[in-house]
PDB file of N, H, CA, C and O in Angstrom:
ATOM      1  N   UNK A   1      76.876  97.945 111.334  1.00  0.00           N
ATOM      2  CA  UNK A   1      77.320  99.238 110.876  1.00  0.00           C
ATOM      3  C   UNK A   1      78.400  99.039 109.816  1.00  0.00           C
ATOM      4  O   UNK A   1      79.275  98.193 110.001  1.00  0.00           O
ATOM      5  N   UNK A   2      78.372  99.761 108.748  1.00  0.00           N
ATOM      6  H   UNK A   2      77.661 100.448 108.597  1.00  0.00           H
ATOM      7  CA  UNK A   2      79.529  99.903 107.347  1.00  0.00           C
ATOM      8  C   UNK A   2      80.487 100.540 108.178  1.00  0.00           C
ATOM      9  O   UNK A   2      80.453 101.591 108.817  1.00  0.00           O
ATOM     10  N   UNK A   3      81.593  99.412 107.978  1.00  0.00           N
ATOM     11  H   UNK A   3      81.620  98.557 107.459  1.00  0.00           H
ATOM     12  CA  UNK A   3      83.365 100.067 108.390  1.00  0.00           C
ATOM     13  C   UNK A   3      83.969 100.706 107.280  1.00  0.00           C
ATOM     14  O   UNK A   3      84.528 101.714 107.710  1.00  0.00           O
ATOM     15  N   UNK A   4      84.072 100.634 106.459  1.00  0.00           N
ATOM     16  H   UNK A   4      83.618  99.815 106.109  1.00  0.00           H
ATOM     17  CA  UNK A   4      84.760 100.815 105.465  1.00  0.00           C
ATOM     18  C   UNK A   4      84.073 102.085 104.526  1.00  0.00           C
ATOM     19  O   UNK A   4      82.883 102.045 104.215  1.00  0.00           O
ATOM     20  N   UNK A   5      84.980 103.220 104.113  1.00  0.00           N
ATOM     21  H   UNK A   5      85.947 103.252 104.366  1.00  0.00           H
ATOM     22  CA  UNK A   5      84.196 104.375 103.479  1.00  0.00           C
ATOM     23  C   UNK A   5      85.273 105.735 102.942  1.00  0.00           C
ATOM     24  O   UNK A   5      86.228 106.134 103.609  1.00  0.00           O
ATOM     25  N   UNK A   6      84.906 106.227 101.773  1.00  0.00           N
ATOM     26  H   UNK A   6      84.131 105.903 101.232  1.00  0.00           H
ATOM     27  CA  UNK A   6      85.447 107.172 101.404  1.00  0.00           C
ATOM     28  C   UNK A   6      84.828 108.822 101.765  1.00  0.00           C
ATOM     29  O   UNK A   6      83.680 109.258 101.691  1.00  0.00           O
ATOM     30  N   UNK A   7      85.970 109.413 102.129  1.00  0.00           N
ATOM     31  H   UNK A   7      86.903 109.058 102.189  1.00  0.00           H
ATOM     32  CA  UNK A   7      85.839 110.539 102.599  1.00  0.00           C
ATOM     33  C   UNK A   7      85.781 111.490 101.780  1.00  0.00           C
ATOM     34  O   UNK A   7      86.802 111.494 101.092  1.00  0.00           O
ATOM     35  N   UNK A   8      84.941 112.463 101.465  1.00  0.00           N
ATOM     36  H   UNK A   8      84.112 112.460 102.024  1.00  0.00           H
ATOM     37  CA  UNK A   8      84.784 113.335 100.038  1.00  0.00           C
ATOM     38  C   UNK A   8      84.984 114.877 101.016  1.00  0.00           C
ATOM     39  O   UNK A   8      84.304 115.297 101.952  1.00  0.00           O
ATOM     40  N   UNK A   9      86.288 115.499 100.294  1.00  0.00           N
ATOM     41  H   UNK A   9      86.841 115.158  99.534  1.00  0.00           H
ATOM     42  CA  UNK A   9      85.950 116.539 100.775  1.00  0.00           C
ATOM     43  C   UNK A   9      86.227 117.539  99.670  1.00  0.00           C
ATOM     44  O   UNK A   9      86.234 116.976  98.575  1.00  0.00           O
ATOM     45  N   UNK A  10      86.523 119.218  99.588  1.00  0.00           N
ATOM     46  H   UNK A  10      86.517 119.675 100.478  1.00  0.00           H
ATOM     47  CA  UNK A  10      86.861 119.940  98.565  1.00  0.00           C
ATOM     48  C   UNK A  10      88.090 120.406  98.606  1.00  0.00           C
ATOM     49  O   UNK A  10      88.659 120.914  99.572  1.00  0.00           O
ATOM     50  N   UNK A  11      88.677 120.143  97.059  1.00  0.00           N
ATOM     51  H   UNK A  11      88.215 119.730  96.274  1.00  0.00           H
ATOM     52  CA  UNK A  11      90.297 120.895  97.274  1.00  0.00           C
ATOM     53  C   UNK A  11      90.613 122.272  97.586  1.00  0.00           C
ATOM     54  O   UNK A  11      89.845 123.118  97.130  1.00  0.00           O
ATOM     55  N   UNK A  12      91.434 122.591  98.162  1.00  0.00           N
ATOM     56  H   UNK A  12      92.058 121.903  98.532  1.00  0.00           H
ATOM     57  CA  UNK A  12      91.858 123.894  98.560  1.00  0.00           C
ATOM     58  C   UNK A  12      91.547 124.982  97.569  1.00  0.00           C
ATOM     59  O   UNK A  12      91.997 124.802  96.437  1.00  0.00           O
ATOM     60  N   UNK A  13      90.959 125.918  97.759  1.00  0.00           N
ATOM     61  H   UNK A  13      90.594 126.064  98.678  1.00  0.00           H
ATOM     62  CA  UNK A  13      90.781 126.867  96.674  1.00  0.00           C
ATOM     63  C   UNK A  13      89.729 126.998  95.682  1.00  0.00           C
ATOM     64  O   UNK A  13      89.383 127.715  94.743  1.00  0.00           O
ATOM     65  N   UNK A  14      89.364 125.900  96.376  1.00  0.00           N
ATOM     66  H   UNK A  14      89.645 125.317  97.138  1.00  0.00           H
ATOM     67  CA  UNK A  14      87.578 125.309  95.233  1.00  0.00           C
ATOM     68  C   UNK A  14      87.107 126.644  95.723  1.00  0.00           C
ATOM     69  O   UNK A  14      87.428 127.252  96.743  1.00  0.00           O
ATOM     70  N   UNK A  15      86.028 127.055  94.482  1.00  0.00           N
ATOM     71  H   UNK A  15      85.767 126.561  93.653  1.00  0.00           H
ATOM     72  CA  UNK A  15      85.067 127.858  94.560  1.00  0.00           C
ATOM     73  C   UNK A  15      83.932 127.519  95.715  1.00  0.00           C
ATOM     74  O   UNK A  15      83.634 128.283  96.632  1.00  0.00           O
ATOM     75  N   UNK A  16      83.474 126.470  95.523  1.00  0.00           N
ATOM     76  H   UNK A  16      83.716 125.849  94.777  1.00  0.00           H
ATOM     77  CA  UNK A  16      82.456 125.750  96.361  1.00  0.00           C
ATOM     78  C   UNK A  16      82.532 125.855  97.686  1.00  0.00           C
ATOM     79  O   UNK A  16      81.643 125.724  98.528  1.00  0.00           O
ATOM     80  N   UNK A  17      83.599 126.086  97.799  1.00  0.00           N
ATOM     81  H   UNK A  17      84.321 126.192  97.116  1.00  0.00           H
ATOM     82  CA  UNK A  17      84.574 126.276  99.228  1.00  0.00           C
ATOM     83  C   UNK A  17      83.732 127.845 100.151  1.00  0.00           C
ATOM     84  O   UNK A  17      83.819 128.004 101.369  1.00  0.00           O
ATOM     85  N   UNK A  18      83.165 128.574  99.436  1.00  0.00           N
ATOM     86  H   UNK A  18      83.094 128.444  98.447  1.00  0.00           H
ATOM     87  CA  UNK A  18      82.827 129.991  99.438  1.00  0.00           C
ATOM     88  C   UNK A  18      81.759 129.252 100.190  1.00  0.00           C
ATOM     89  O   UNK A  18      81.123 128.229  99.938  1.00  0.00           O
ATOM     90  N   UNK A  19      81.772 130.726 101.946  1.00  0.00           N
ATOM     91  H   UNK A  19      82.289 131.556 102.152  1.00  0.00           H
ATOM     92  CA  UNK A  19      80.591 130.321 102.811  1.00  0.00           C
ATOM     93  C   UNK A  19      79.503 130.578 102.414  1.00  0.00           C
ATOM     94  O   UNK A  19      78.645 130.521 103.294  1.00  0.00           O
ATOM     95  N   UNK A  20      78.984 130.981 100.942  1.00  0.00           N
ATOM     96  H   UNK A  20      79.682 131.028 100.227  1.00  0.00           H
ATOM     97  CA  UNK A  20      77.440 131.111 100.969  1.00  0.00           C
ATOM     98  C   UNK A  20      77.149 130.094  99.449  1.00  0.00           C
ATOM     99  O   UNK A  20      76.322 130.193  98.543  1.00  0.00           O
ATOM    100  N   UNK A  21      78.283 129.113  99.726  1.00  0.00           N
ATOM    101  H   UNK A  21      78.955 129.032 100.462  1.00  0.00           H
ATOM    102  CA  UNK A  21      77.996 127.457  99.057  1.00  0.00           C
ATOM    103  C   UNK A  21      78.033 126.764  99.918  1.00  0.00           C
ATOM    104  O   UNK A  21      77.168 126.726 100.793  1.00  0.00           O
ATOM    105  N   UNK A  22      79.213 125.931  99.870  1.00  0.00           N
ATOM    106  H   UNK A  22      79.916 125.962  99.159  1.00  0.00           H
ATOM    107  CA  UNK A  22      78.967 124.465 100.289  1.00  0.00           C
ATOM    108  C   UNK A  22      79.953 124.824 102.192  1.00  0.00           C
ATOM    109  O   UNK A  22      79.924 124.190 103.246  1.00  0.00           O
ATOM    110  N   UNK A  23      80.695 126.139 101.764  1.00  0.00           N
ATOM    111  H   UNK A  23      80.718 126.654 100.907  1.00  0.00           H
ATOM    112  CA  UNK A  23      82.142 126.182 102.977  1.00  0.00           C
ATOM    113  C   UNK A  23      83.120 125.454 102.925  1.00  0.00           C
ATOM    114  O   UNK A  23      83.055 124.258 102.638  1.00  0.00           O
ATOM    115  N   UNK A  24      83.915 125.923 103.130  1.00  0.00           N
ATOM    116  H   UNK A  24      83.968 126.894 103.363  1.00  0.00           H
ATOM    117  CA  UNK A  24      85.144 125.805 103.356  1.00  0.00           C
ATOM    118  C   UNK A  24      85.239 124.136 104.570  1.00  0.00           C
ATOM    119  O   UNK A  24      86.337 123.581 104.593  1.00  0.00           O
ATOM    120  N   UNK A  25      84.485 123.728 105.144  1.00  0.00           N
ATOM    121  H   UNK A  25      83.593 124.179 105.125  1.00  0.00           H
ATOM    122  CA  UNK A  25      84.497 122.945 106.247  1.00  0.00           C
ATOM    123  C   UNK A  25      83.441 121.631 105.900  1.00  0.00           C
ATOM    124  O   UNK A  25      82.840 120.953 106.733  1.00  0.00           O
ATOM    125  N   UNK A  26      83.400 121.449 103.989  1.00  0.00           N
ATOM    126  H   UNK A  26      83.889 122.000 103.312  1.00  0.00           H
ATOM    127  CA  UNK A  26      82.249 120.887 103.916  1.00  0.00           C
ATOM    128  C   UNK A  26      83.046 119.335 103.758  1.00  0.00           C
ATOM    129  O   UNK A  26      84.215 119.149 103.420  1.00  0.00           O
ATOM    130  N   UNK A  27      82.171 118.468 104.061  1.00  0.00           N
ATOM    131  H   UNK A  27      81.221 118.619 104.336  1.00  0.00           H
ATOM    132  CA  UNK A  27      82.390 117.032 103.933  1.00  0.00           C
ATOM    133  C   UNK A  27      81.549 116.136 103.791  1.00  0.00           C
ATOM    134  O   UNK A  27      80.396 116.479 104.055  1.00  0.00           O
ATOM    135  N   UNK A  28      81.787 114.520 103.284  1.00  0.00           N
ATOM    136  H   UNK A  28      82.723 114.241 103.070  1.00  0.00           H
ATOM    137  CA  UNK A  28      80.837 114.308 102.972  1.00  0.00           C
ATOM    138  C   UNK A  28      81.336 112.682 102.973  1.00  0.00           C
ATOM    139  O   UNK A  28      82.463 112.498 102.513  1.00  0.00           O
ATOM    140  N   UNK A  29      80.714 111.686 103.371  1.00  0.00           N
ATOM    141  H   UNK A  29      79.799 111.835 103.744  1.00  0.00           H
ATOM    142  CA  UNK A  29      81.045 110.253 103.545  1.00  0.00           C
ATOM    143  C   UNK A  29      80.603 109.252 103.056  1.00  0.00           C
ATOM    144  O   UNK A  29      79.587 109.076 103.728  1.00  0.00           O
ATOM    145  N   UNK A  30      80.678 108.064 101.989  1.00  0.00           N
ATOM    146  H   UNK A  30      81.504 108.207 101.443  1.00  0.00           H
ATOM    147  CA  UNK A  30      79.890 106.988 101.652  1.00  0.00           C
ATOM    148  C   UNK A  30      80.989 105.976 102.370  1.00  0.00           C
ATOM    149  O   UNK A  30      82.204 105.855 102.526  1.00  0.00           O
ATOM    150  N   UNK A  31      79.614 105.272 102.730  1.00  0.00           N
ATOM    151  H   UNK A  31      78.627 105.371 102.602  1.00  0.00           H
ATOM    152  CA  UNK A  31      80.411 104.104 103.269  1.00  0.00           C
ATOM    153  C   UNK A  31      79.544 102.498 103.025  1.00  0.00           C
ATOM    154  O   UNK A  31      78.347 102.348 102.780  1.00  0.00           O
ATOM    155  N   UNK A  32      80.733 101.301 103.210  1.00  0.00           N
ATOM    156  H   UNK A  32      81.706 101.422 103.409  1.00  0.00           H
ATOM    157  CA  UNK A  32      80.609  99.930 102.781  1.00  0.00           C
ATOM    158  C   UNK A  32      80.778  98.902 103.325  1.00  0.00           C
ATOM    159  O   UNK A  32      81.515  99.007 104.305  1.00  0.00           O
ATOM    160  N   UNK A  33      80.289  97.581 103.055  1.00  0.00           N
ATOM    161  H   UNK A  33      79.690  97.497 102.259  1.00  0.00           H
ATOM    162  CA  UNK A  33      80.426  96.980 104.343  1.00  0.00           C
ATOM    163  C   UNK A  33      81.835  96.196 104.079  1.00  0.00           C
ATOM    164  O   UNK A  33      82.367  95.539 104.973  1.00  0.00           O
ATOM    165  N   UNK A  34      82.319  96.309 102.941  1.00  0.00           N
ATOM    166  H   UNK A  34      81.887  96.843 102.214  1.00  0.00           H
ATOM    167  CA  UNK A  34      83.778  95.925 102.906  1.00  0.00           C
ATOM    168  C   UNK A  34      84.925  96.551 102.234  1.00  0.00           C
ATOM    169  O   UNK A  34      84.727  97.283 101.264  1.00  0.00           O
ATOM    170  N   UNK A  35      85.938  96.352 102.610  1.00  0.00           N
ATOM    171  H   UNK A  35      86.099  95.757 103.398  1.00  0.00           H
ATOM    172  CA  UNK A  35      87.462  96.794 101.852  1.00  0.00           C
ATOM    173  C   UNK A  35      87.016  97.068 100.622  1.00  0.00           C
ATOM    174  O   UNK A  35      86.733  98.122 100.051  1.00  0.00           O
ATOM    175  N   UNK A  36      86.996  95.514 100.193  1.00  0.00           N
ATOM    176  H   UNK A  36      87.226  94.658 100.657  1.00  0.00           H
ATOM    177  CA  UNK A  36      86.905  95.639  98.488  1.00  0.00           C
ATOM    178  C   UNK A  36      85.762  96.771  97.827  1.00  0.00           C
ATOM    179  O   UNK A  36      85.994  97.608  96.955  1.00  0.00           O
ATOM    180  N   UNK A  37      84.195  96.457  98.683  1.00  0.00           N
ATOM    181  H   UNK A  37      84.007  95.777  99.391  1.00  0.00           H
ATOM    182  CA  UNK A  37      83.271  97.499  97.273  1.00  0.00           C
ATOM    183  C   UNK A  37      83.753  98.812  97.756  1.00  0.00           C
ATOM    184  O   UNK A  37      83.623  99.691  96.905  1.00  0.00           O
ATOM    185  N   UNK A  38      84.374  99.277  99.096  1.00  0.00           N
ATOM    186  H   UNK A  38      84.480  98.563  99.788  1.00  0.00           H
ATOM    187  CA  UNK A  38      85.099 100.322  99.162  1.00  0.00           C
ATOM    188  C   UNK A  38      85.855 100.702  97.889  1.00  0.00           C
ATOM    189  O   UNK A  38      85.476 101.631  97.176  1.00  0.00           O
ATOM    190  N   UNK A  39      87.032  99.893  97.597  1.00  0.00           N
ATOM    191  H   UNK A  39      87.340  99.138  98.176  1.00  0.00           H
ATOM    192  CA  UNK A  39      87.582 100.187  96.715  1.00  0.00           C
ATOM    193  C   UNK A  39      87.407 100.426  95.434  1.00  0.00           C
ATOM    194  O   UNK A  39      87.874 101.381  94.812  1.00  0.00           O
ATOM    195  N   UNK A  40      86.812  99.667  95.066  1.00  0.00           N
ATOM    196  H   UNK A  40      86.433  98.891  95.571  1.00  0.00           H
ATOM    197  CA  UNK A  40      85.930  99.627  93.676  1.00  0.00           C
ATOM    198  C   UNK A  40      85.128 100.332  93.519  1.00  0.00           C
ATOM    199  O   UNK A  40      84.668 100.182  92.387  1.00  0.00           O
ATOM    200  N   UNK A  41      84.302 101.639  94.453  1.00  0.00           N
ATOM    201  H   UNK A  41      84.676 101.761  95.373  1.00  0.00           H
ATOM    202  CA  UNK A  41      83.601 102.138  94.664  1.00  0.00           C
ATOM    203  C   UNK A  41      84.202 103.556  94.265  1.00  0.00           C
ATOM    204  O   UNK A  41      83.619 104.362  93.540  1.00  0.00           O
ATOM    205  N   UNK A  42      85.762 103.792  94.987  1.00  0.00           N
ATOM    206  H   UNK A  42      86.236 103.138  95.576  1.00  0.00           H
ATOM    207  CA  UNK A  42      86.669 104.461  94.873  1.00  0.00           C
ATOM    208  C   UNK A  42      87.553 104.868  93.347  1.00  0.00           C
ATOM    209  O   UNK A  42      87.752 105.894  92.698  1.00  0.00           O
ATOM    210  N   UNK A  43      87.929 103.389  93.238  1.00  0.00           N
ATOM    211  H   UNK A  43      87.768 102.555  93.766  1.00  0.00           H
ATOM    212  CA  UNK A  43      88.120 103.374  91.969  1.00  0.00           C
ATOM    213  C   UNK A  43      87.408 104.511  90.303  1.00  0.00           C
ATOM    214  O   UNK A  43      87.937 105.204  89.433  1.00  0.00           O
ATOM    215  N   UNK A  44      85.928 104.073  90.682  1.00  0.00           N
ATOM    216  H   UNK A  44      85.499 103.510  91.389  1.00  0.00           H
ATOM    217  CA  UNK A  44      84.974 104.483  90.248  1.00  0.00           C
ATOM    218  C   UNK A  44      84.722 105.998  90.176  1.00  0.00           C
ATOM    219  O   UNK A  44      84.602 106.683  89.160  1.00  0.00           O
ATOM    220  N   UNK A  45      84.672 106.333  91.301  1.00  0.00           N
ATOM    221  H   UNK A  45      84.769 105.777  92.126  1.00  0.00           H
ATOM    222  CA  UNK A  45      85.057 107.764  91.755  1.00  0.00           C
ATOM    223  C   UNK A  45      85.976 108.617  91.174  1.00  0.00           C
ATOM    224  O   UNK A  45      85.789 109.830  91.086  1.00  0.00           O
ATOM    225  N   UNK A  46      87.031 108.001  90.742  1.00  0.00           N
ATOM    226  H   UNK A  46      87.183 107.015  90.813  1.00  0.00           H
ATOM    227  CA  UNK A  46      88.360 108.614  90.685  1.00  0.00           C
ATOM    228  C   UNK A  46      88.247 109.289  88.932  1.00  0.00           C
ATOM    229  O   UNK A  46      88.607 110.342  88.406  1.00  0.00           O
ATOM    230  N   UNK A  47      87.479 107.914  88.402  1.00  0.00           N
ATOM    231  H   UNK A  47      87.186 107.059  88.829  1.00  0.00           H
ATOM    232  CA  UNK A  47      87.654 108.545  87.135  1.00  0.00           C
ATOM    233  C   UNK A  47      86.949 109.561  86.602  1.00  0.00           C
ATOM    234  O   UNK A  47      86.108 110.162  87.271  1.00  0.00           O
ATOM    235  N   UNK A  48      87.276 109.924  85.067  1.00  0.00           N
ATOM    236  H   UNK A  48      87.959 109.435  84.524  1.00  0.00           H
ATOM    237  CA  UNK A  48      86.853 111.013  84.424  1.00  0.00           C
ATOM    238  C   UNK A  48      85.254 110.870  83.863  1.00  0.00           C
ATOM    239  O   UNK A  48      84.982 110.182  82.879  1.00  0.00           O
ATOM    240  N   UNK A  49      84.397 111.510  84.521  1.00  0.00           N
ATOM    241  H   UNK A  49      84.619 112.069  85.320  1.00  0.00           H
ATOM    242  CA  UNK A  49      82.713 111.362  83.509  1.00  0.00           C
ATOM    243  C   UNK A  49      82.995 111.758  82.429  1.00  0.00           C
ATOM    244  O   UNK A  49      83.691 112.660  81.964  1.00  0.00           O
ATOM    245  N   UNK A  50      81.877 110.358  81.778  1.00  0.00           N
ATOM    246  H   UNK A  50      81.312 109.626  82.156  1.00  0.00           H
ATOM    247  CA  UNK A  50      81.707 110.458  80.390  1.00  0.00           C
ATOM    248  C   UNK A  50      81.165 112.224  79.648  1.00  0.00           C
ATOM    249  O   UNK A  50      81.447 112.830  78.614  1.00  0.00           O
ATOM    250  N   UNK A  51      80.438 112.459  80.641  1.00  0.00           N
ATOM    251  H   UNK A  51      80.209 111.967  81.481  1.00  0.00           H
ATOM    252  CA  UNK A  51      79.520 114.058  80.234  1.00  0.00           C
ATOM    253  C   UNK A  51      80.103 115.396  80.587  1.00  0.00           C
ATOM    254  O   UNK A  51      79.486 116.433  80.342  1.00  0.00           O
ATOM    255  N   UNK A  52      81.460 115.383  81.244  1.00  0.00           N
ATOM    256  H   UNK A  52      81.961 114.540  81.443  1.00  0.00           H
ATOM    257  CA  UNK A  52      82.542 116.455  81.467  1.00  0.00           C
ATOM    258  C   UNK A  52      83.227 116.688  80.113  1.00  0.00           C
ATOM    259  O   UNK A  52      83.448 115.683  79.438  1.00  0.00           O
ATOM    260  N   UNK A  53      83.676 118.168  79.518  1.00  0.00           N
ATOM    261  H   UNK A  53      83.496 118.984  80.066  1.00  0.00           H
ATOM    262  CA  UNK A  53      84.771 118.251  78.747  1.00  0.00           C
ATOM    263  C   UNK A  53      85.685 117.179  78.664  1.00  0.00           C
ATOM    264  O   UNK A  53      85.634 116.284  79.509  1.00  0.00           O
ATOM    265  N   UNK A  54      86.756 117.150  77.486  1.00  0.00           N
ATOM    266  H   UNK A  54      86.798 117.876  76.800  1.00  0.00           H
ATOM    267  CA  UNK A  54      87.898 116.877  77.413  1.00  0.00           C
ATOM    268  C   UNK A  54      88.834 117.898  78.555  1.00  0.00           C
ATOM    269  O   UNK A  54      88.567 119.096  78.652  1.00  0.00           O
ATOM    270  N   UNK A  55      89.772 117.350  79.255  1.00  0.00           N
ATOM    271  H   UNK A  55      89.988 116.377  79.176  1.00  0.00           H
ATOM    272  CA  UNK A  55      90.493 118.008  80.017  1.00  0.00           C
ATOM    273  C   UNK A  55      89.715 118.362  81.521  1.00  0.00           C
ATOM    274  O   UNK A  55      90.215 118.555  82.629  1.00  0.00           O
ATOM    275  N   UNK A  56      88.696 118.361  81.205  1.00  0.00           N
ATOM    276  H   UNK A  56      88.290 118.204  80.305  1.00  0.00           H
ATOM    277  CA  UNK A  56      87.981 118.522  82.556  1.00  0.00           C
ATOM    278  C   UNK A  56      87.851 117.708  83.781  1.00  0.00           C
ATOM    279  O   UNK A  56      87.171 116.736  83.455  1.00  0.00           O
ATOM    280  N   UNK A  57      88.114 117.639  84.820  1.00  0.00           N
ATOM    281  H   UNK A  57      88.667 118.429  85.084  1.00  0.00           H
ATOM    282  CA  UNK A  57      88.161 117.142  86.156  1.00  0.00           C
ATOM    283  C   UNK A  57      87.118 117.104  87.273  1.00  0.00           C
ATOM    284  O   UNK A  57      86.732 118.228  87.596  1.00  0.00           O
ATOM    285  N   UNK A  58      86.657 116.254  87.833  1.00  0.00           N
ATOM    286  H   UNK A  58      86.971 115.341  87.571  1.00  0.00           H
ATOM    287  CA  UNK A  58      86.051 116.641  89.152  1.00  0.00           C
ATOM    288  C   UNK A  58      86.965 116.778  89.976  1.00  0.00           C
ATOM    289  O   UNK A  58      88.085 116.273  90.051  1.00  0.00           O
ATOM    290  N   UNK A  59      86.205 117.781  90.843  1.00  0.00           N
ATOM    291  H   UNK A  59      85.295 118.191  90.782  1.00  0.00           H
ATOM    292  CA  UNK A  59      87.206 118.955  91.794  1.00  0.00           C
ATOM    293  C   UNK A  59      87.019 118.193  92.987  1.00  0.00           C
ATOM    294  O   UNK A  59      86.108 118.740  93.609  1.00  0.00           O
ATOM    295  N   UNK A  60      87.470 117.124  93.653  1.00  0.00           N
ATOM    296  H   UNK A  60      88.210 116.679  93.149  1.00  0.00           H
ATOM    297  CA  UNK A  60      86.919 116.261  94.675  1.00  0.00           C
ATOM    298  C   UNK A  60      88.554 115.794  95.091  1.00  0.00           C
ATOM    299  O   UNK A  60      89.553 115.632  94.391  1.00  0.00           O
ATOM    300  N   UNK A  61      88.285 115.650  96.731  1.00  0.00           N
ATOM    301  H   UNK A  61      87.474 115.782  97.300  1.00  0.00           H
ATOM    302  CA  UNK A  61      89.584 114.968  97.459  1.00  0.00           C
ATOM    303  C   UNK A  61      88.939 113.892  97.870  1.00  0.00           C
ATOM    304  O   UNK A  61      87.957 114.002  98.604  1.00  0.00           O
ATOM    305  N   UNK A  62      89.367 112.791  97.486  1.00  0.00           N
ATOM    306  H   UNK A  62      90.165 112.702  96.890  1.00  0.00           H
ATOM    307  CA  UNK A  62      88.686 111.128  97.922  1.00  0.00           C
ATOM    308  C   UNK A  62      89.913 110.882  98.934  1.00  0.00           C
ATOM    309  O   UNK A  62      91.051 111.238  98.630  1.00  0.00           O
ATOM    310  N   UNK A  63      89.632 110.291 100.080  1.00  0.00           N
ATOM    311  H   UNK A  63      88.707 110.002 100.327  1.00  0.00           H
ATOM    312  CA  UNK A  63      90.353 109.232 100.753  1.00  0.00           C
ATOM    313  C   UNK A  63      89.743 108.174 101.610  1.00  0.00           C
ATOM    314  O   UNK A  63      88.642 108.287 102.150  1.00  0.00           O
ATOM    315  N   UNK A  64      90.365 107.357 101.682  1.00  0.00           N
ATOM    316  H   UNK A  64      91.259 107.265 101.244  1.00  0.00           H
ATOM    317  CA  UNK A  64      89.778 105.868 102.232  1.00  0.00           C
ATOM    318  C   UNK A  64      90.090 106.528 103.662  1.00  0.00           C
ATOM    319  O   UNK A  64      90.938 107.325 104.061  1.00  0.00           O
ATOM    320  N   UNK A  65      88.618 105.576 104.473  1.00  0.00           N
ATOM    321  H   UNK A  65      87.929 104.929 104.148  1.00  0.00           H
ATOM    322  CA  UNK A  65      88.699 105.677 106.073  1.00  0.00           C
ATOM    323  C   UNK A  65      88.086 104.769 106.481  1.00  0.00           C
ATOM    324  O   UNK A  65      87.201 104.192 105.851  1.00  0.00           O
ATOM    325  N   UNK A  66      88.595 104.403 107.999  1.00  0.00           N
ATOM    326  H   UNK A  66      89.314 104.871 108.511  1.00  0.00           H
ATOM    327  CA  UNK A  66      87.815 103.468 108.639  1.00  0.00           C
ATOM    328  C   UNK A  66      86.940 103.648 109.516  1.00  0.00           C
ATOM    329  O   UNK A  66      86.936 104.862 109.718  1.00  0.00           O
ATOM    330  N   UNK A  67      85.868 102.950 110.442  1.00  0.00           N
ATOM    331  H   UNK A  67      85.872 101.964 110.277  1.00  0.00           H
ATOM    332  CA  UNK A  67      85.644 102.863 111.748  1.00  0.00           C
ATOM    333  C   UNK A  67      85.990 102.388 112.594  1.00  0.00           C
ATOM    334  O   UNK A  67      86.024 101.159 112.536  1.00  0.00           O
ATOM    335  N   UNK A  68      86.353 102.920 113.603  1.00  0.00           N
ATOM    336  H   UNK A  68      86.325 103.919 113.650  1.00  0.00           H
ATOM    337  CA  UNK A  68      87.181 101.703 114.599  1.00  0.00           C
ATOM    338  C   UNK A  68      85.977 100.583 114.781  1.00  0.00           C
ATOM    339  O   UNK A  68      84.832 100.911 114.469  1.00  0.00           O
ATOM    340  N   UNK A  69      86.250  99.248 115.294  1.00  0.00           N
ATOM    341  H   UNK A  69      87.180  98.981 115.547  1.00  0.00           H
ATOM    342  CA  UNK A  69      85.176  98.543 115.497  1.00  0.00           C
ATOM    343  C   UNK A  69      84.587  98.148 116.813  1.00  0.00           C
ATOM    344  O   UNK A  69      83.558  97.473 116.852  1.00  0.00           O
TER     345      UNK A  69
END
């Protein structure tokens, strides 16, 4: 089983957030079989797409999590 994984959820106030989208309670998990492609995975995540505006953001809360083992 992958221990290692980022937790995707939506920031406060997101539209998406609306119960006849995604809700308010939505979440969402990738996970890895190590620290590192965790991170790098994360890393990855974090930045800005090439195909978004200037100034534009993905609206995403990333945080690292574990499994107990």
């Amino acid at each position: 089983m992958k221990r290692y994984g980022i937790r995707i959820r939506l920031p406060e106030g997101s539209t998406l957030s609306m119960p006849h989208l995604l809700g308010a309670d939505w979440e969402s998990y990738r996970w890895y079989d190590s620290a590192l492609e965790r991170d790098k995975a994360l890393a990855d995540m974090q930045r800005d797409l090439p195909n978004y505006r200037k100034g534009d953001h993905v609206a995403q809360v990333l945080e690292r999590v574990e499994r107990d083992a």
